[in-house]
C-alpha positions in Angstrom: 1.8 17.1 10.0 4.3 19.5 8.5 6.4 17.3 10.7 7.1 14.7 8.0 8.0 16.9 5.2 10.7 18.2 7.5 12.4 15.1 8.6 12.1 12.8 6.1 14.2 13.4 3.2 -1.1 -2.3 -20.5 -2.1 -5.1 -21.8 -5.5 -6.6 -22.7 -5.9 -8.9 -20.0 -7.6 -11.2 -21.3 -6.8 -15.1 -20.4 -7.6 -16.8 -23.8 -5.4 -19.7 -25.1 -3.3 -18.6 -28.2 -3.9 -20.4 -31.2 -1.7 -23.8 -31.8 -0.3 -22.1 -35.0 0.9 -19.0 -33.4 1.7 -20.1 -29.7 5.3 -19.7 -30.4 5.6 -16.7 -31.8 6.7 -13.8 -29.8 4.0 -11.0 -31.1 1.4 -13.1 -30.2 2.6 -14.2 -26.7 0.1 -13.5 -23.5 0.6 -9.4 -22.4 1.0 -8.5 -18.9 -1.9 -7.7 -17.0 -2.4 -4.0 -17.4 -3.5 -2.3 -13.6 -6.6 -1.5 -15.1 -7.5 -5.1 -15.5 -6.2 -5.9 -12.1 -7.6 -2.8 -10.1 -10.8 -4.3 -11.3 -10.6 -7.4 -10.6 -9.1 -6.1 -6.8 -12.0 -4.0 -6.3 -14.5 -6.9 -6.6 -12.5 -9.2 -4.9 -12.0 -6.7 -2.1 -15.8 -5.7 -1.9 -17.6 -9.3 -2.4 -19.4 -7.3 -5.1 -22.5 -9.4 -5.7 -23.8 -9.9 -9.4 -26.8 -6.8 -9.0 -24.9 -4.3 -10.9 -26.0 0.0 -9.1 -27.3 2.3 -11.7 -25.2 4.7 -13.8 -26.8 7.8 -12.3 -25.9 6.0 -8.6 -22.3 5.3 -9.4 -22.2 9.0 -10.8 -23.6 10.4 -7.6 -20.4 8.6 -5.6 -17.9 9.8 -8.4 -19.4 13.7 -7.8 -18.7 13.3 -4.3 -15.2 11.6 -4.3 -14.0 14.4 -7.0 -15.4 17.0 -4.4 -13.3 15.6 -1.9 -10.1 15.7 -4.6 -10.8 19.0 -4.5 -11.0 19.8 -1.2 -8.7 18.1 0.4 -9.2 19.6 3.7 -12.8 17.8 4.0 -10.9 14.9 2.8 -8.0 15.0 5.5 -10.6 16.0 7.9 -12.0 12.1 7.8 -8.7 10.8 8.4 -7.6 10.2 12.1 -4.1 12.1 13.5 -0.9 9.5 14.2 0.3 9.4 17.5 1.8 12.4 19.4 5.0 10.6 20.6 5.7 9.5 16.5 7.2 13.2 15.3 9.6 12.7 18.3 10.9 9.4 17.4 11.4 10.0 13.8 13.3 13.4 15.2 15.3 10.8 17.3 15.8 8.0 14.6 17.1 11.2 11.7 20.5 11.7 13.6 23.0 9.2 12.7 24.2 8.6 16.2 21.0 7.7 17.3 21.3 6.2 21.2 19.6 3.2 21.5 19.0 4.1 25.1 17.4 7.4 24.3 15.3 5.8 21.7 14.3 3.4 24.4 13.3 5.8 26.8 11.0 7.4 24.0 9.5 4.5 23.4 8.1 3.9 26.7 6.3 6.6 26.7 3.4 4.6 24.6 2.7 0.8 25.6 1.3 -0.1 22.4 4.9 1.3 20.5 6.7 -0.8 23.2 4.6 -4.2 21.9 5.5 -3.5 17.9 9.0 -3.4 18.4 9.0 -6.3 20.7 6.5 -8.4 17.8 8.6 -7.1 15.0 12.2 -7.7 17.0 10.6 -11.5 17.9 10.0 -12.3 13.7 11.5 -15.6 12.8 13.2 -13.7 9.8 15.0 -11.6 12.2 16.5 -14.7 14.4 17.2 -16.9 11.3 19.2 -14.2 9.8 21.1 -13.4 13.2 21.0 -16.3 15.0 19.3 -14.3 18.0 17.7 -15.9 20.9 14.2 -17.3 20.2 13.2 -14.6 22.4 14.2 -10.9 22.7 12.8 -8.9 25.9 15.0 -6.5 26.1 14.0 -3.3 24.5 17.8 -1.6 23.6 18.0 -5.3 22.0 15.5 -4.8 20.1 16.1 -1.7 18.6 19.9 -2.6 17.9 18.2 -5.9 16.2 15.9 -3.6 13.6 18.7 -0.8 13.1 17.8 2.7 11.9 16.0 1.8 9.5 14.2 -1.2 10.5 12.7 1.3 13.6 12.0 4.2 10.7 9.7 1.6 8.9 8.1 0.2 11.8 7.2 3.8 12.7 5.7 4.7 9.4 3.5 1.7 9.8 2.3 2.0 13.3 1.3 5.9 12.3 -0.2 4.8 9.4 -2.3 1.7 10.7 -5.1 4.2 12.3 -5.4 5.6 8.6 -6.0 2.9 6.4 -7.8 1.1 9.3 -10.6 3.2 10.5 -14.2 1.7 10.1 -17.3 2.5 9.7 -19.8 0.6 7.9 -20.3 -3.1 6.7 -18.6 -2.5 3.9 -15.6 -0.2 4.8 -14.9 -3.0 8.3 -15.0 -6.0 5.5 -12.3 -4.7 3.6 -10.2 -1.7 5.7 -8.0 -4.9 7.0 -7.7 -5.7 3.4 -6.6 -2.6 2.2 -4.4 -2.1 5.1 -2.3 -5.5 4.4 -2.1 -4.6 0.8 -0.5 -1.5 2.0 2.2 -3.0 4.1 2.7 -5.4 1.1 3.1 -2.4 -1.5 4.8 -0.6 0.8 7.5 -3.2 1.2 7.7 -4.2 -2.4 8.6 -0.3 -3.6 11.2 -0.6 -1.0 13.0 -3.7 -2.4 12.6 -2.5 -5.7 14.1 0.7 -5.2 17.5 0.4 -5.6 17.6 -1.2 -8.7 15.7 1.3 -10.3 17.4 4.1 -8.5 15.1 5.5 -6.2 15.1 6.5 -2.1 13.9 3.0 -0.5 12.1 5.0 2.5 10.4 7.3 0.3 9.4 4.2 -2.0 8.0 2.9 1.5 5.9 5.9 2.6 4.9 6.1 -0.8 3.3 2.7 -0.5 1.5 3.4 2.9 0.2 7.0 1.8 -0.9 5.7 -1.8 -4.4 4.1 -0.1 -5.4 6.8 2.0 -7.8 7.8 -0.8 -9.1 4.6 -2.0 -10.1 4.3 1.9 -12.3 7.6 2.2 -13.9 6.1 -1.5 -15.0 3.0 0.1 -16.2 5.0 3.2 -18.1 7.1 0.5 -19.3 3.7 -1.0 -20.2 1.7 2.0 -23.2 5.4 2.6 -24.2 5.7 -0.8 -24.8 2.7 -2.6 -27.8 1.2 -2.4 -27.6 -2.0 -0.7 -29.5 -4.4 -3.5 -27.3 -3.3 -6.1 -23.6 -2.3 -5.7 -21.3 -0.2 -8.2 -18.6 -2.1 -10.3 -18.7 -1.2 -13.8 -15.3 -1.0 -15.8 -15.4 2.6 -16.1 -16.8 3.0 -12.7 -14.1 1.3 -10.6 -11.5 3.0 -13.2 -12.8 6.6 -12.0 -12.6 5.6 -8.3 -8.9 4.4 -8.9 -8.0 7.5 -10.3 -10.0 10.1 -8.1 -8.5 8.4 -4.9 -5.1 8.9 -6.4 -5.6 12.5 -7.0 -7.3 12.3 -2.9 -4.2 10.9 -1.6 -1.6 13.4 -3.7 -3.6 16.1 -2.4 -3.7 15.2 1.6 0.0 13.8 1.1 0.5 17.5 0.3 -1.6 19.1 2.9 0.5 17.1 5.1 3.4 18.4 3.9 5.2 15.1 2.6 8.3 15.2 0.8 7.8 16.3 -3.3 9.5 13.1 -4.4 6.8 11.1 -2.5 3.4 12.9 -3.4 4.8 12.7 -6.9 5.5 9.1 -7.0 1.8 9.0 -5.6 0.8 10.7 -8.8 2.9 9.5 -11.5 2.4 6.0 -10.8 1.2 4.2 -13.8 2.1 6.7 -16.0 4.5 6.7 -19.0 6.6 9.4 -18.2 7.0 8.1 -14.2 10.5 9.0 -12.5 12.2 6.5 -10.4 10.2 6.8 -7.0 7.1 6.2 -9.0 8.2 3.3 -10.9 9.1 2.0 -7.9 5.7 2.7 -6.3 3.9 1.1 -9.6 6.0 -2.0 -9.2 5.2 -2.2 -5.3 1.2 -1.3 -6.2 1.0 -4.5 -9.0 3.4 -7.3 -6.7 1.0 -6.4 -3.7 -2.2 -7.0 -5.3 -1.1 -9.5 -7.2 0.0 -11.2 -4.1 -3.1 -10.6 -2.2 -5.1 -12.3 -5.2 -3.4 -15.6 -4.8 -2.6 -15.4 -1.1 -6.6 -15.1 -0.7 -7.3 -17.9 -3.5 -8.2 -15.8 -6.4 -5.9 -17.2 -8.4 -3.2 -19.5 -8.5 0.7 -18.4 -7.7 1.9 -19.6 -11.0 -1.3 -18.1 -13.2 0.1 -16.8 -16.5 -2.1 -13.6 -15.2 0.4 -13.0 -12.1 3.0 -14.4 -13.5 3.7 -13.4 -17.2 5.8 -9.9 -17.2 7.4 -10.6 -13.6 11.1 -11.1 -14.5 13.3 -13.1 -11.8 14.2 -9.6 -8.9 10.2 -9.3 -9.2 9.2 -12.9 -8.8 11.7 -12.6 -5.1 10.0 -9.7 -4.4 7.2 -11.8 -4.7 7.6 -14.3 -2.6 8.8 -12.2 0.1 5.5 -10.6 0.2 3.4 -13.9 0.7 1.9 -13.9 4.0 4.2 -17.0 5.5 7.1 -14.8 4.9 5.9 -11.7 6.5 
C-alpha cells in the first residue's frame, strides 16, 4: 500500500424550547449540535439499537478488544480486504499532467467492473446538465475527458475503498456496512467542497473522508461477535469510546499504509481544538454527512433547528448537494 503515500500528494444538544422571556437573546440562543450528541444518536440510528441496554462489563470487554486492535494495527489491517491490483497503476497514470486519455483507456480495460463506474459516473444527470452532453455516453475516452483528472482520481479512491468499508459479516455489520459506506462517500465529498475555503488540499480532504471509517467498520465487526444478542451496547460513554478508539484504528492503518501525513493527521485531529486546515475540513465533511444521512433516512426533519442551527449559507449548499437526489 506504500503506493498511496507515494503518489498522492460542542454544544449541549439538547432540543428544549427557550423560555418566552429570553428567546431573543443571543446567549441563550439553541447551540450547535456537538459530534458527541450526533455520533450518538448515528450509532443508534445506524444499528437499530433496541431499548435492552448490554452490561457495563460487556461493553468493556468490546472496548479491551477494539483498543487492542489500536494498538496493533497490523491485526487491525489484517481484517481489511487489499484494493484492486490494476488501481496503483491508474493513479501512476492519472499523477502526470499530460495524462492520455487513450492510455488511461487502455488501463481501464483491463478490469470490467472499472470499465462500468466510469461509464455510471460519466452517465450522471449532473454531468450532462452541466455540459449539455448526450443523454448517453458509450464511449470510454469520452468519458474520461467528461470526469477530467480529477473527476477519474475520485472515482478511483472510491472504487478502492468500496471493498473496505463494505465487507460483511454478521447481521449486524451487513445491516449497516452499506450505511457506513454512503456516509463515507457523503463525508468524503463534503471535506472536498469545503476545502478550499478553509485552505486545505481538496483530494486529501476526500481520502480523508473515505479512510476516516475504516475503524468504525472493524468496531462494528467487533460488535456484531461480542454482544450479546438480548441486549446491545449504547451507553453515552460507551459509543463515545468506540468513536474515539476507531479513530485512533484508522490513523494507525492510514499509517501502516503509508498515506500522506497531512491525511492521517486530519484523521486524527478532527474534532479537536487545535485542528489544521485538512482536519477542519474533514470535521466539517464528518458533521454535513451524518447530518444528511439523519434526515435523508427520516430521523429528522431537513430544516430541524438540530441540523440546521450553526450551518452558515457555503454549509447549508454543501448540504444539499449531499442529499441522495443530488448524488
Amino acid at each position: 500500500m506504500g503506493w498511496i503515500g507515494k503518489l498522492l500528494n460542542g454544544g449541549d444538544g439538547k432540543n428544549k424550547p427557550a423560555p418566552a422571556a429570553a428567546a431573543a437573546s443571543p446567549e441563550v440562543a439553541r447551540q450547535p449540535a456537538g459530534i458527541t450528541e450526533i455520533d450518538a444518536i448515528y450509532y443508534r440510528w445506524l444499528a437499530a439499537a433496541g431499548a435492552t441496554q448490554a452490561s457495563k462489563q460487556a461493553e468493556q470487554q468490546i472496548l479491551d478488544e477494539l483498543t487492542r486492535l489500536a494498538s496493533e494495527p497490523i491485526v487491525g489491517a489484517a481484517l481489511i480486504p487489499r484494493i484492486p491490483a490494476i488501481i496503483p497503476q491508474l493513479m501512476r497514470t492519472l499523477q502526470d499532467e499530460n495524462m492520455s486519455a487513450a492510455e488511461l483507456s487502455r488501463q481501464l480495460a483491463q478490469d470490467v467492473l472499472l470499465v462500468a463506474e466510469v461509464y455510471r459516473e460519466a452517465n450522471r444527470p449532473c454531468y450532462h446538465s452541466r455540459y449539455n452532453a448526450s443523454p448517453s455516453i458509450n464511449n470510454m475516452e469520452g468519458a474520461i475527458m467528461l470526469l477530467g483528472q480529477n473527476g477519474m482520481r475520485m472515482l478511483l479512491a472510491r472504487v478502492a475503498f468500496r471493498p473496505i468499508v463494505s465487507m460483511q459479516s454478521g447481521g449486524l455489520t451487513i445491516r449497516t456496512a452499506p450505511l457506513i459506506w454512503r456516509q463515507s462517500e457523503k463525508c468524503a465529498l463534503a471535506a472536498n467542497l469545503v476545502a478550499p475555503a478553509l485552505q486545505a488540499n481538496a483530494f486529501d480532504a476526500y481520502l480523508a473522508g473515505l479512510m476516516a471509517n475504516v475503524g468504525l467498520v472493524v468496531a462494528f465487526r467487533l460488535i456484531d461477535q461480542m454482544h450479546a444478542p438480548d441486549a446491545f451496547p449504547q451507553s453515552d460513554a460507551f459509543i463515545a469510546q468506540v468513536f474515539a478508539q476507531a479513530r485512533i484504528l484508522s490513523v494507525r492503518i492510514a499509517e501502516l499504509w503509508e498515506f500522506p501525513a497531512s491525511v492521517t493527521r486530519a484523521i486524527g485531529q478532527a474534532g479537536q481544538d487545535d485542528a489544521d486546515a485538512q482536519a477542519q475540513a474533514l470535521a466539517l465533511g464528518e458533521r454535513l454527512s451524518k447530518l444528511r444521512m439523519l434526515v435523508d433516512t427520516g430521523r429528522f426533519p431537513a430544516d430541524d433547528p438540530f441540523v440546521m442551527t450553526g450551518l452558515g449559507k457555503s454549509e447549508l449548499l454543501v448540504f444539499d448537494k449531499l442529499a441522495d437526489d443530488e448524488e
